[in-house]
N, C-alpha and C positions, 0 to 999 in steps of 0.2 A: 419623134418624141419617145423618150425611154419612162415608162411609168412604170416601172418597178416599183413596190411596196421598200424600201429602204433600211426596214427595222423597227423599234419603239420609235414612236415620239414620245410619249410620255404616257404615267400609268395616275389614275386620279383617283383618291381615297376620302373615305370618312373618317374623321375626329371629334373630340368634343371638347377641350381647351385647346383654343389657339395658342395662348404665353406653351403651355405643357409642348407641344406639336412643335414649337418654334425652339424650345429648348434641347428636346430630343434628336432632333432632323439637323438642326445646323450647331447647336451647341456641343452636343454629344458626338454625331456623325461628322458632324464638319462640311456638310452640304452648306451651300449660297442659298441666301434667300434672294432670288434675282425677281422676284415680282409680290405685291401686297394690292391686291385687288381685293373685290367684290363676286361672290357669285352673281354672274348675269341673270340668272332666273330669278333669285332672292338676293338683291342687293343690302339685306340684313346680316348675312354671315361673308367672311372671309373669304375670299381661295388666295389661300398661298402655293406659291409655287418655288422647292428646292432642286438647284440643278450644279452644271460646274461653275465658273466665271461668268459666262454669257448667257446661261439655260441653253445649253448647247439640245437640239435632238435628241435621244438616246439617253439623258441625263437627270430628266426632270421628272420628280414625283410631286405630287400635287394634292392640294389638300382640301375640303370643307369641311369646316371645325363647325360642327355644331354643338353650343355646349346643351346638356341635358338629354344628347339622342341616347335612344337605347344601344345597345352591344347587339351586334350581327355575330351570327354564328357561318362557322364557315360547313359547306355540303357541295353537292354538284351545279351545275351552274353557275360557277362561280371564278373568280382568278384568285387560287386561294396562296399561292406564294410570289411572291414579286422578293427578285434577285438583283441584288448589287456587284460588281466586279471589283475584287481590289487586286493588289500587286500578290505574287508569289513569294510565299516565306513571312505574310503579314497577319495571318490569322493569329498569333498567339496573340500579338501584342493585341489585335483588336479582342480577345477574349478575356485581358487584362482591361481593357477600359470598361467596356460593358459590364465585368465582374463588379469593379470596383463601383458601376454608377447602380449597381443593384439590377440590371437588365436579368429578364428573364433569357434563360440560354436553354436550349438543346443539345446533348451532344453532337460535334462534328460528325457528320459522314463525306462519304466519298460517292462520289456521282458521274461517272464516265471521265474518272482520272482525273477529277478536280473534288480540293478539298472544301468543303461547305459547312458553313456554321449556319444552324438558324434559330431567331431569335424575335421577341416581340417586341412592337412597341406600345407606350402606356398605354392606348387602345386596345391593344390585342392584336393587331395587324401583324401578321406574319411576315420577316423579312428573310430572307438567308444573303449571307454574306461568301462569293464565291473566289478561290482561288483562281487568277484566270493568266494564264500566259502574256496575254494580249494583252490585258490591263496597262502593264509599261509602256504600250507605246502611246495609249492618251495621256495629254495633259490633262494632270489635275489642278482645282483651285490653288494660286499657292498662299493665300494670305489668309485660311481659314485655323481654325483650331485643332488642325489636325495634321501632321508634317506631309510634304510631298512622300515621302517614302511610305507611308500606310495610306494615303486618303482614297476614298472612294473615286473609282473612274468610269460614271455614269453606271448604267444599267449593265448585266450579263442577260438577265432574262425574265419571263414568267410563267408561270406555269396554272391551266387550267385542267377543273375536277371536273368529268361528264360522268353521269352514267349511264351514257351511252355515246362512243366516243366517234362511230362511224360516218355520220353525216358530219360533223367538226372536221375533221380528219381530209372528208372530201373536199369541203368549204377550204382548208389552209392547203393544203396539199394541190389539190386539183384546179380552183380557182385564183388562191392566192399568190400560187407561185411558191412555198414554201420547201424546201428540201425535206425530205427525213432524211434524218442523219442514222437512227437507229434504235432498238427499242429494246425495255429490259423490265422483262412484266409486265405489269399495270401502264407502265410509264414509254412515250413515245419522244421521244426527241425531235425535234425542226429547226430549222434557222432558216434564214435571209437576210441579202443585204451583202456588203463589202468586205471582206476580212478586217478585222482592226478597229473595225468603229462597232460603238456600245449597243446594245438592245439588240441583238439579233435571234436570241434563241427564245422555246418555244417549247414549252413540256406540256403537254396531254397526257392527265393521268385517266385512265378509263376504269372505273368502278359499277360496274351494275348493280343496281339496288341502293345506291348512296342516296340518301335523302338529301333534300333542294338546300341549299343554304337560305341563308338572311342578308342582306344587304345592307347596314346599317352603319353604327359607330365601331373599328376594325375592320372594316370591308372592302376591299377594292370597287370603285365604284364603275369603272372602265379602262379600258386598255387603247391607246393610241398609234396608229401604226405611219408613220411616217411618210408622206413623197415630198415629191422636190416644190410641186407649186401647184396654182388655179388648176392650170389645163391638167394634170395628172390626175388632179383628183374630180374631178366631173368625169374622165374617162372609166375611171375606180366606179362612178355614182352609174352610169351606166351599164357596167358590165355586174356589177352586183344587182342591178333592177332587175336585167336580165336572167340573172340566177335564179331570180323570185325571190330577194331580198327586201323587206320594207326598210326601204333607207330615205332618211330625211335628205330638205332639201338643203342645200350649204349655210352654217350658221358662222358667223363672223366673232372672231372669238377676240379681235383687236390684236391677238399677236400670233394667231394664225388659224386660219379658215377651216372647218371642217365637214364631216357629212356621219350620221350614226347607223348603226344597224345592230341589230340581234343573231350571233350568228348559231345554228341550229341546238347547240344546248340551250343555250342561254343568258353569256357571256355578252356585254355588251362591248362591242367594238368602234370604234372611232378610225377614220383617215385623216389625219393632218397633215398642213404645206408646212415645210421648214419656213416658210415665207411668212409674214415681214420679220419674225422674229421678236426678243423680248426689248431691241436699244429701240424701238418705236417710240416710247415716249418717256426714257430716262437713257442717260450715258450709261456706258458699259459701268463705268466709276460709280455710277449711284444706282445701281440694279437695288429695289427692293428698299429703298430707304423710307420711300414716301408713299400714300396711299396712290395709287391710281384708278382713274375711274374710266369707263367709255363714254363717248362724246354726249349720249344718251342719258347718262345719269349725272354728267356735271352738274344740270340746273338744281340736283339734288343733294347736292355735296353739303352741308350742314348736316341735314336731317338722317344722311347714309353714318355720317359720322358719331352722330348723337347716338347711333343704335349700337352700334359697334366696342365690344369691348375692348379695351387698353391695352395694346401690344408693344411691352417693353424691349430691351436685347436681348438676345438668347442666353441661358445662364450657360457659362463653358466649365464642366467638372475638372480637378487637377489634372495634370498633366501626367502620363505614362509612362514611363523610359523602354525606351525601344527595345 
């Protein structure tokens, strides 16, 4: 059994209009809406989930829109940037779309010879958009509003704020199997996983004295870190118990199974199986069309629906010339 940690699975955030969240992510970005669920805890709000064609691994950002939550600020303990990869030579035109939709923009910088844009969304949520070599060799969506030649190709990476980065540092490095790639001040580099596939890298910014963030509406709520199946990740649930990690016991998330932990900042971490995936209970064709529910709240489906506010298509801004 190879239980290698594999990369993201997916990075899960707070919002507060769903329609807003749905127009931004798949309207503007051009990300799939491949799944319109329920949070499992509070089957009153949403979790959407945007990814490529399939919600492939590595791809999916995720959401619960709660509308009226407060604004999170962001401080240490926290995953305070979550990275997109696009093709090489695409940043301007994306700095043309996002200009044009009124996006808040930073200037680019440069970060170990890749160009970065970052940039908010209507929550606040910090994104940066990365130049990535690798990028071309994923497929991206191609039927979305956004051409094959600019569209997002899954994840490059994310990056967490410690103020105190040492015990982190051991936890991803020493236990997780993670590489340092290399380090440039504050900031620590890591990756894992396979060349060429999305979500691999891994920034640790180290600030002593940075005060704790807020968790809220803007906020990355967790980080998902990918294996292949069951047996991988009960191995993962064992050897992090071992660590003296409080890691819960496996929760069945209907399209793929997981286990949590807190890793020594305070970052909340996730393992998930690639397994069964999002065409469990819709064709790849109709990813995200219609509500779905788990087997557990069907008998509820009226009353989940009654609570729920109105989620129309995503509104798509004009069109950019390349």
């Amino acid at each position: 059994m190879n239980d290698r940690i594999l990369g993201i699975h997916h990075v899960t955030a707070i919002a507060t209009d769903p329609q807003t969240n749905l127009d931004f992510y798949a309207g503007l970005l051009g990300l799939r809406l491949v799944k319109k669920t329920v949070n499992f805890d509070d089957p009153r709000t949403y979790h959407l989930y945007y990814g490529d064609e399939t919600g492939s691994p590595g791809t999916i950002l995720t959401f619960f829109p709660w509308p009226g939550a407060r604004r999170g600020s962001r401080g240490a303990g926290q995953t305070t940037a979550t990275a997109f990869a696009i093709p090489e030579g695409t940043l301007p035109w994306w700095r043309r779309r996002l200009e044009a939709a009124g996006v808040i923009l930073a200037e680019p910088t440069r970060r170990w010879g890749q160009e970065v844009q970052p940039l908010l969304d209507p929550d606040g949520l910090l994104l940066e958009l990365v130049e990535d070599p690798l990028a071309a060799v994923r497929r991206p969506w191609s039927e979305g509003p956004v051409g094959e030649a600019q569209a997002i190709r899954g994840f490059h990476g994310v990056t967490l704020l410690e103020a105190d980065a040492t015990d982190t540092l051991d936890l991803v490095h020493g236990t997780m199997g993670f590489e340092i790639l290399g380090e440039d001040g504050e900031r620590t580099r890591l990756r894992i996983g396979r060349e060429g596939d999305p979500g691999l890298h891994l920034d640790i910014v180290d600030r002593p004295g940075e005060a704790l963030g807020r968790v809220a509406a803007g906020s990355v709520h967790h980080v998902a870190w990918r294996v292949a199946g069951d047996e991988e990740e009960l191995a993962w649930r064992r050897r992090l118990t071992a660590a003296g990690l409080g890691v819960t016991p496996v929760q069945d998330r209907q399209y793929f199974h997981s286990i949590y932990f807190r890793e020594p900042g305070g970052v909340l971490f996730e393992i998930a199986t690639d397994t069964p995936g999002f065409d469990l209970d819709e064709s790849v064709a109709e990813l995200g069309s219609g509500l779905q529910l788990p087997p557990w709240y069907e008998p509820r489906r009226g009353e989940i629906e009654a609570s729920l506010p109105e989620l129309g298509a995503p509104v798509v801004p004009a069109a950019v010339e390349p």
